[in-house]
N, C-alpha and C positions, 0 to 999 in steps of 0.2 A: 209503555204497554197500554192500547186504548181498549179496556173494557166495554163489551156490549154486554147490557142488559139484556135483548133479546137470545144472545147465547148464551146467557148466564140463565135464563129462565128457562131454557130449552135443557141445559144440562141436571140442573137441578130435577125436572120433574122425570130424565129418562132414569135420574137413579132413585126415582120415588116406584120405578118397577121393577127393580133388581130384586130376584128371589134370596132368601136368604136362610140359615137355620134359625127352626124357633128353639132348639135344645140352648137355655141360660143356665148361666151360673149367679143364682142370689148373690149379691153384695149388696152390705149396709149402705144407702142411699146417703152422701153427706149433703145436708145445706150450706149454703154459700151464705158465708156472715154480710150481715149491712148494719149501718147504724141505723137503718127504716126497714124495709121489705128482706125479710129475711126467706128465701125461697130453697125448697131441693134441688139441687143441680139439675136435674131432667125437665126442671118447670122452667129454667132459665131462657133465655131470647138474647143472650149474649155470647160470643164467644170467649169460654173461659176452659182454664187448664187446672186443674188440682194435683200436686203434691202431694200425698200421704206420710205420714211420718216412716212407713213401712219403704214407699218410693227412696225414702232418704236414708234408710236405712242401708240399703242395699247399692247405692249409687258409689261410685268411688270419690265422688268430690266430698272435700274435708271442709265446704264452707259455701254459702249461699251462693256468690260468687260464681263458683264451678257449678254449683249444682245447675244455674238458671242456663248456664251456655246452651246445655240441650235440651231445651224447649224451643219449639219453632216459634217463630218471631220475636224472639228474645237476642237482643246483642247486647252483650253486657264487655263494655274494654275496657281489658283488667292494666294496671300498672302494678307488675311485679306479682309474684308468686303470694298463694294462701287470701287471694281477693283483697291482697295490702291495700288498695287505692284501684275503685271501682268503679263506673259507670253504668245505669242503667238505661237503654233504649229499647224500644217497642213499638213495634212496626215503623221505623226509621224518623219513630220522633227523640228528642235529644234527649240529656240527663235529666234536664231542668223540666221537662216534659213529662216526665214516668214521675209518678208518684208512689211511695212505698209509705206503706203503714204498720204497722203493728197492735195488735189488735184493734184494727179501726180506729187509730188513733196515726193521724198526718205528723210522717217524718220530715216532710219541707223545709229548707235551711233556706232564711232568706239571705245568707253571703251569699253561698254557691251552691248549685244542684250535684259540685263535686264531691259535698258532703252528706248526700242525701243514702248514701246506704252506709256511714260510719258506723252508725247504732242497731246495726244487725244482729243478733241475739246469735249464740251457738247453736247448730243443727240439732243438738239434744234436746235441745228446748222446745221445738218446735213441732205442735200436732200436723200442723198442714198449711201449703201457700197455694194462698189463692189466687194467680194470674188471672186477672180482666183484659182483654185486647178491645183497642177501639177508647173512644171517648167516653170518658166515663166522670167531666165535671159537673153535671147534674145530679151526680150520685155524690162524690166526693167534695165538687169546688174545684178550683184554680190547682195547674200544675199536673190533671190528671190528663191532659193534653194528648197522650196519645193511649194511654192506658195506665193500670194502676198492680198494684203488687201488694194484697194483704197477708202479713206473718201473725198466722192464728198460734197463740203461745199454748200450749200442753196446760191439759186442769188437772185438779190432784186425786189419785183414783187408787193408791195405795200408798203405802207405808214402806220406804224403801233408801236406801242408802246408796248411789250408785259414784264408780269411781270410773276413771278411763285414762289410759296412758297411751299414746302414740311416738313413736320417735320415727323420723325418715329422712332425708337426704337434704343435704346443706345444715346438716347439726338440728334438724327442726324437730323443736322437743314440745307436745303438748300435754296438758293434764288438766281433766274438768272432774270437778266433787260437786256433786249435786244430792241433796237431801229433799223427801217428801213426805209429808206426815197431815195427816188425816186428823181430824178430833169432830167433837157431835156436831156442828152447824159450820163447819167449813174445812177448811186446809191450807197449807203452806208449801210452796216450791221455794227452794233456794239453791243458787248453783255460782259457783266459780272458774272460769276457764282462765288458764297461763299459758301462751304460746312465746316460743324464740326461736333465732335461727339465725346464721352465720348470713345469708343472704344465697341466691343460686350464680351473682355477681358482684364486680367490686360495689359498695355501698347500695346494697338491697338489702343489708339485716333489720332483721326487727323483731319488736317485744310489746306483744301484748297480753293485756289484763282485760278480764271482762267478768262482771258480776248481775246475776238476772235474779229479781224474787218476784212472786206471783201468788196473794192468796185471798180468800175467801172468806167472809164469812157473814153467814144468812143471806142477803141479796144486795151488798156491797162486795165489790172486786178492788185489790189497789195490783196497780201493775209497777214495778222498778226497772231501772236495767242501768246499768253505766259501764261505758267501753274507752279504755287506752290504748291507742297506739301510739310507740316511737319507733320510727324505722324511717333508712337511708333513701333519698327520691329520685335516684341518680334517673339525669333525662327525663321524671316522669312529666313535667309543666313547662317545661324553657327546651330552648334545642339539645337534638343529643348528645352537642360535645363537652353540656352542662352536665358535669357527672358527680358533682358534690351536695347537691342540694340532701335538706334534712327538714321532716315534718315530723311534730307532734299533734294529737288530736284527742278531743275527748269531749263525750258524747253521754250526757245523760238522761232518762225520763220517767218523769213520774206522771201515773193516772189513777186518780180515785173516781171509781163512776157505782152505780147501782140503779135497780130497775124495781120499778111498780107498776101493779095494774089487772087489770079481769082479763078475760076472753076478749073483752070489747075494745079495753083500749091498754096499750103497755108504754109507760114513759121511761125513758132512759135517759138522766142525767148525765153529766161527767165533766171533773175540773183535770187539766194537763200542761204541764210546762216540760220542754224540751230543750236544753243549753248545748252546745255544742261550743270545743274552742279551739282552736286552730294555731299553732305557731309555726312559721314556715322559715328555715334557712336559703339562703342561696350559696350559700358556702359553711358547709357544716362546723368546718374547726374556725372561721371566721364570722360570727354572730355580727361582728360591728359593720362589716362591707352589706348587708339589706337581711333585712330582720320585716318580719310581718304579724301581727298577732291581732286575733279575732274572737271575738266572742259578742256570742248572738244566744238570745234568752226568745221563746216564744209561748205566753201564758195565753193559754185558753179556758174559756170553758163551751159548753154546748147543752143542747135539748134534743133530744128525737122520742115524736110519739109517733105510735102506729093506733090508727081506727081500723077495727074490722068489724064489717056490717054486711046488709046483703048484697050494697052493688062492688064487693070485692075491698082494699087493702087501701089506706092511707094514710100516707107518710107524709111529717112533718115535721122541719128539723129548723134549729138557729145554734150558730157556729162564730162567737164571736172570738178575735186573736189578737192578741196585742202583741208586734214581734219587736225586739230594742239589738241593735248593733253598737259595739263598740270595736273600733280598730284603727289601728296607728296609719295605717295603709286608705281609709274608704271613708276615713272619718267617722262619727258619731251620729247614728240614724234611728228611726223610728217606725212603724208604719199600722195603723188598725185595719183590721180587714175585718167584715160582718159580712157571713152570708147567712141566707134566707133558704131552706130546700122545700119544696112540695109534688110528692110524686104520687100517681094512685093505678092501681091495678085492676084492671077488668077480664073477668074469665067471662067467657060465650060458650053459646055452640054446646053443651054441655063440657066447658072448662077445656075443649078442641082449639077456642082463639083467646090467644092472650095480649090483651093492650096497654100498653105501660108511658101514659106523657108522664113526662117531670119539668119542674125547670130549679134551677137555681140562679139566686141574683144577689152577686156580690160587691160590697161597697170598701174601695180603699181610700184610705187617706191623702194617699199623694197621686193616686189615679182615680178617671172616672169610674161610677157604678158602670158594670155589665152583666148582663143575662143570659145562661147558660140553657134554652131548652131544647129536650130532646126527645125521641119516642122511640119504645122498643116494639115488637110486633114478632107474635110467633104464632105458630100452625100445626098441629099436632094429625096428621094424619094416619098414624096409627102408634101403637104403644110402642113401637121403635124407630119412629121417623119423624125427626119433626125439622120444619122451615122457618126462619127466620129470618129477619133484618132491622136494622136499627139507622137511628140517624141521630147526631145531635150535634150544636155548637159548641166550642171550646175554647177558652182562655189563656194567657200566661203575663204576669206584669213581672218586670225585667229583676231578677235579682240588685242589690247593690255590687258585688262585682261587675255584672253588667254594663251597670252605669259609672262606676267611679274609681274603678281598679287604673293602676298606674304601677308600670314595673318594669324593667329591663327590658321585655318582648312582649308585655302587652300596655294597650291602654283601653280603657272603658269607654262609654259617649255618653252622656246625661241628658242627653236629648234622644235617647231612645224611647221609642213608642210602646204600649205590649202586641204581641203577637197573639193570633188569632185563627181559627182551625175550622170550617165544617167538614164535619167526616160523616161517610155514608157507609155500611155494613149491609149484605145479604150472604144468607148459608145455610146449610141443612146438619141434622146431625142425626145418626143412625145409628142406634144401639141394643145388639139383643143378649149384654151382657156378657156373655164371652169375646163379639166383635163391636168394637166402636171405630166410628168414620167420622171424620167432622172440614167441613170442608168452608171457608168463608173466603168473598172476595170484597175489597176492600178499597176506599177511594178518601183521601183526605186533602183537598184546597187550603194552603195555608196563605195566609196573606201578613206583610210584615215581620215574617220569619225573622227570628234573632239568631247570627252567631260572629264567632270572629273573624274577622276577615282580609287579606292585604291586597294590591297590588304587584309588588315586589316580594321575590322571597328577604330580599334583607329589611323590607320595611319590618315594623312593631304589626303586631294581631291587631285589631281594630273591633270593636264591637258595631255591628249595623244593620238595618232591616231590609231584608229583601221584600221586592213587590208581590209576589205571588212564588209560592213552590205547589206542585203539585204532585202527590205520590199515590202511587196506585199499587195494588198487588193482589197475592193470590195465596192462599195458608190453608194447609191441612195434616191433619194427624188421623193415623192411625192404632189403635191399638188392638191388641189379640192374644184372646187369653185362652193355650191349650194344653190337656192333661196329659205327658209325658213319663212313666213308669211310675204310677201313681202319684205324680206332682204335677202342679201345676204352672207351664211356664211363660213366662210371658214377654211378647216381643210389639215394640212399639215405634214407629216410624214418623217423621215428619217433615217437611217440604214447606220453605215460603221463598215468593219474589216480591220484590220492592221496584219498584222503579219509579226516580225522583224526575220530575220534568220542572227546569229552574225558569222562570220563566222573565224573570230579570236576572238575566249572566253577567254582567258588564266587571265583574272582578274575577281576578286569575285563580285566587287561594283562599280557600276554608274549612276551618279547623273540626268541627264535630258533625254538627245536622246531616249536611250532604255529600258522606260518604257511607251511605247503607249498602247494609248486606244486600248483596242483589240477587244472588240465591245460597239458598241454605236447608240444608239435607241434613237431617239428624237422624241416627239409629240405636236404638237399645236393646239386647235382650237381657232379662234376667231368668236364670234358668238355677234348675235343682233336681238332684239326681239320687240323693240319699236324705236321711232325716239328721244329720250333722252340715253339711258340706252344699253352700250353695256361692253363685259366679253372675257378675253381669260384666256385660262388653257396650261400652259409649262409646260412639263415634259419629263423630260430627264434620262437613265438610262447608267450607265457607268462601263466598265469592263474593267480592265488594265493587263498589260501584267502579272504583280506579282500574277494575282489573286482576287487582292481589288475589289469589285463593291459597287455601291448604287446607291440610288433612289430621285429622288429631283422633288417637285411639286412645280411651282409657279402660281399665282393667281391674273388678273388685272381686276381692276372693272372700269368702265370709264363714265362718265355723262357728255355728251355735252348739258347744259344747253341753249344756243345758240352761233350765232357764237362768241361771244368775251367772254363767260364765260364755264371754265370746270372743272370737280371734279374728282378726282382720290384716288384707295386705292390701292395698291400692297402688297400684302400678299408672301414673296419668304420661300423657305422650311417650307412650312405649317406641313408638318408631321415631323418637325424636326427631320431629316435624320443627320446621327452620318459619317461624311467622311472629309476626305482632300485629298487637291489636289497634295500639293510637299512639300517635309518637315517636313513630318510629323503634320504638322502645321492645328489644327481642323477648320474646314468654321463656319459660325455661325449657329445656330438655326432659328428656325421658329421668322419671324422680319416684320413688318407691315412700309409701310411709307404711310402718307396721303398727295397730293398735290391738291393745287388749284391753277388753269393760269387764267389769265383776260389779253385779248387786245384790246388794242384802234385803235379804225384807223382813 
C-alpha cells in the first residue's frame, strides 16, 4: 500500500470539520505510566490503547492472551488453549520485537522472545494495560521495536479476601485466592492462581501455578510474581507430525524501587532481577532422544529523574542489565547492556503544541553502542480534537537462540547482525467523551530484519537477515459510549492493514515476521439492561498476508449478585470456526467456562 502524505493531510483536516455532540460523559482521566514523563492520556502524541480493569472484567477471555486478540493492531499466535505458549506482535513487528513490561519493569528474555509473555500475572491482578503502538525505544530501549505493552499491577485500596473458581471444557479447572490488607503507611496484595486441564487435544494438557505479591510501604514499592507451567507442545515449535513434544517453564520477578523528591525534581530508583527457565522435550515419555534446558538470570538496576521547570518536563534515565545464560543447547553466555535515556517536553501555544525529542543510547557487550532518537509532535485544536505524529529509530540485537540454536528443524547463525527499524506515525484523535475516534497511519523501514528461513520445505529453519522489509498500514478505533434504559452501553470497533513489501525476496519460506495480519476487524459490545445481569459480544475477523482468514465470536454473561458475590459464563468460538494461528497448529472449538468470585471484606 503506497501512503500519500498529501492525502493523509487532506483527510485528517476534513475531519478536523465534522460537527459533533458537545453532550460528555465525565470519566476519571487515566495517566499513562513511564519511568520519566508521566502524562494524561488526552495529553499524549502517541498512539495508545487502555485496558481498564472494568474492560477486563467484562471481556470473555480468561487470560491476557485472549484478551489482547481484540485490539486492533495486536496479533498475538497462541499455541494451544488458555495463552499456554504465546506470541506477541504489533503492527507486524515479531515476538522479539514487542516488548511487555510489568509495571515498567522490561520482561525481555534474552534466549527467546518466545518467552517473553511467560510471566504474565492473572487478569485479577491487574488495574489496567497500557498498549503503545509504534516505536517506542527511546522511551523503553532495545526490543521495543515495534511497540511495547505495559501491565500496571492493582494497589491496595481495601481490606478484602477474594476467592474465584472457574471450571469449563476439556476438564479446565481454575482457582485464584487473593488477599489484601491495608495498615497505616502502606499495604499488601497476595494472590495464588492453579489452573489444569485434560488438553482440547491429544497432548495439550497442562498445569499451572502462579503466585503475585505486591506491597507498599511509605514510598518503597517491592513487586514479586512467579509462574509455572507444564503442559503437552504437541506441533507447537517442530512440524506438525511432531506431536509429543513436552515443555516446562518458569518464570520469576523481583522489584524493589522507591521515589523522592519536590515539585521540581522526582527521582526514582529501582533494583530487578527476572529468571526464567525452560525445559523442553521432543518426545515427552523419552527425555533421553533431545532434552533442552535453559536458564537465563537478568539483574538490573536503574535511575529516572524527572525536572520540572518553566521550559516544560525533563527526563533522565540510566538502565544498566547484566543478563547470564545457561543451557545445554546454546551454551554458556553473557551480555551487559547500559542504556542512557534523555527526553524533554515542551508545551506552546498556550500548552495547544506539544514537542517531545528523546534519544536513547545503548551500549552492549558483544555488539556495538547504538542510538535510539526520536520526536513526538501533537496539536490540540480544540478540547476534543487533536493531531499528531511521531518518528523515531529503533533497535534489536539477536537473542542467543538466534544465534546458536541447533535442533532437529532449526539451526541458528552467529554471524547475524542486529536488526534495525525507522518508523514514521501521523493521526488525529477525537474525543467528546461519550465518542472517541482515533485513527493513525503508519510506515516502518526495516533493514537486516531477522527471522528463520529455508529454501526447501524439508531443509532445517535457518536464522538470517533480510536487506530491507518495508511495512506500511492504516489503524483505527472507535469507541461509543450510549445510555440505553437507564444504563450505559457501550460498543467499540476496530480496523487495521498491514502491508509488508520484502524487498530482498530471494528465499521461498519464513517462519514469524512476514506473515502479518493484513486486515483485521475487531468488534465489541458490552451492554446491560438490569442492575444484576450484564453481556458482551467479541468478535474479531482476521486476514493474513498468505491469504488465511476467519471468523471468531466470543460471548460473556456476567451477574453481579451484590458487591461480594458474582457469576460468570464465557462462551469463546461459539461458531466453532476451523483456524490457526502459527504452525500450522488448529485453536480449539466452541469451549464454555463457568466462574463464580466471592469477596469478604
Amino acid at each position: 500500500m503506497k501512503i500519500s502524505i498529501r492525502i493523509l493531510y487532506v483527510l485528517l483536516f476534513t475531519c478536523a470539520s465534522i460537527y459533533a455532540q458537545k453532550d460528555t460523559i465525565k470519566l476519571k482521566e487515566v495517566s499513562i505510566s513511564s519511568n520519566r514523563i508521566t502524562l494524561p492520556f488526552s495529553k499524549t502524541s502517541r498512539t495508545i490503547t487502555i485496558l481498564t480493569a472494568d474492560d477486563i472484567l467484562k471481556n470473555p477471555a480468561s487470560n491476557l492472551a485472549d484478551l489482547l486478540q481484540n485490539v486492533s493492531g495486536i496479533d498475538i499466535r497462541r499455541r494451544g488453549t488458555d495463552g499456554m505458549q504465546s506470541d506477541l506482535y504489533i503492527r507486524g513487528g515479531n515476538f522479539d520485537q514487542s516488548l511487555v513490561l510489568i509495571d515498567g519493569v522490561k520482561m525481555d528474555d534474552v534466549q527467546t522472545g518466545h518467552h517473553n509473555m511467560n510471566a504474565i500475572i492473572s487478569l485479577e491482578n491487574i488495574e489496567r494495560i497500557e498498549i503503545i503502538k509504534g516505536p517506542a525505544a527511546r522511551i523503553y530501549g532495545q526490543n521495543a521495536f515495534s511497540g511495547a505493552i505495559n501491565i500496571v499491577t492493582k494497589n491496595v485500596v481495601e481490606n478484602a479476601l477474594n476467592t474465584q473458581l472457574n471450571y469449563g471444557s476439556y476438564s479446565n479447572i481454575k482457582g485464584v485466592v487473593s488477599l489484601s490488607q491495608k495498615f497505616n503507611e502502606g499495604g499488601i496484595l497476595a494472590s495464588v492462581n492453579y489452573q489444569e486441564s485434560d488438553g482440547y487435544r491429544y497432548n495439550t494438557d497442562f498445569e499451572n501455578i502462579s503466585t503475585f505479591l505486591k506491597s507498599n510501604f511509605k514510598n518503597y514499592n517491592l513487586t514479586t510474581s512467579f509462574t509455572q507451567r507444564k503442559f503437552g507442545a504437541n506441533g507447537f515449535y517442530a512440524s506438525p507430525s511432531n506431536i509429543d513434544q513436552y515443555e516446562e517453564t518458569q518464570t520469576s520477578l523481583v522489584a524493589l524501587g522507591t521515589e523522592y523528591g519536590s515539585d521540581k525534581i522526582l527521582v526514582k530508583p529501582r533494583m530487578y532481577w527476572r529468571r526464567n527457565q525452560d525445559m523442553y522435550l521432543f518426545i515427552r515419555n523419552n527425555p533421553s532422544y533431545y532434552r533442552n534446558m535453559h536458564i537465563s538470570n537478568k539483574v538490573g538496576m536503574e535511575t529516572n529523574v524527572v525536572f520540572n521547570s518553566k521550559l516544560g518536563k525533563t527526563g533522565v534515565g540510566l538502565d544498566l542489565a547484566r543478563v547470564f545464560l545457561v543451557s545445554t543447547n546454546l551454551g554458556n553466555h553473557n551480555r551487559t547492556v547500559l542504556t542512557g535515556f534523555l527526553e524533554h517536553r515542551f508545551e506552546l501555544l498556550n500548552e495547544k503544541l506539544d514537542i517531545t525529542p528523546g534519544l536513547a543510547i545503548s551500549h552492549y557487550s558483544d555488539f556495538d553502542s547504538k542510538a535510539f532518537p526520536g520526536l513526538d509532535v501533537g496539536y490540540r485544536i480544540s478540547d476534543e480534537f487533536k493531531l499528531y505524529g511521531n518518528i523515531g529509530y529503533t533497535y534489536r540485537v539477536p537473542t542467543f537462540t538466534d544465534l546458536f540454536y541447533v535442533g532437529p528443524t532449526t539451526l541458528g547463525n552467529p554471524d547475524l547482525q542486529p536488526e534495525s527499524a525507522l518508523s514514521e506515525e501521523i493521526g488525529f484523535k477525537y474525543n467528546t467523551g461519550k465518542f472517541k475516534l482515533d485513527i493513525a497511519l503508519f510506515n516502518r523501514k526495516s533493514d537486516d530484519l531477522i527471522d528463520w528461513t529455508k529454501e526447501n520445505e524439508a531443509d532445517k529453519w535457518q536464522t538470517r537477515n533480510f536487506s530491507e522489509v518495508v511495512s506500511q498500514g492504516i489503524e483505527t478505533e472507535i469507541n461509543y459510549i450510549f445510555n440505553l434504559v437507564n444504563y450505559n452501553q457501550s460498543l467499540k470497533i476496530g480496523y487495521s492493514f498491514i502491508e509488508d513489501d520484502i524487498r530482498d525476496n530471494n528465499v521461498q519460506y519464513t517462519r514469524y515476521s512476514l506473515n502479518s495480519i493484513k486486515h483485521q476487524f475487531t468488534a465489541g459490545f458490552d451492554s446491560k439492561f438490569n442492575s444484576i445481569f450484564g453481556q458482551n459480544i467479541s468478535y474479531r475477523y482476521v486476514e493474513r498476508t498468505d491469504g488465511i482468514s476467519y471468523n471468531v465470536l466470543d460471548v460473556k454473561f456476567l451477574a453481579v449478585i451484590n458487591s461480594s458475590l458474582q457469576l460468570s459464563l464465557a462462551a469463546n468460538n461459539i461458531f466453532n470456526a476451523n483456524y490457526t494461528e502459527t504452525n500450522l497448529i488448529p485453536m480449539p472449538k466452541g469451549n464454555l467456562m463457568f466462574g463464580l468470585n466471592y469477596k469478604v471484606y
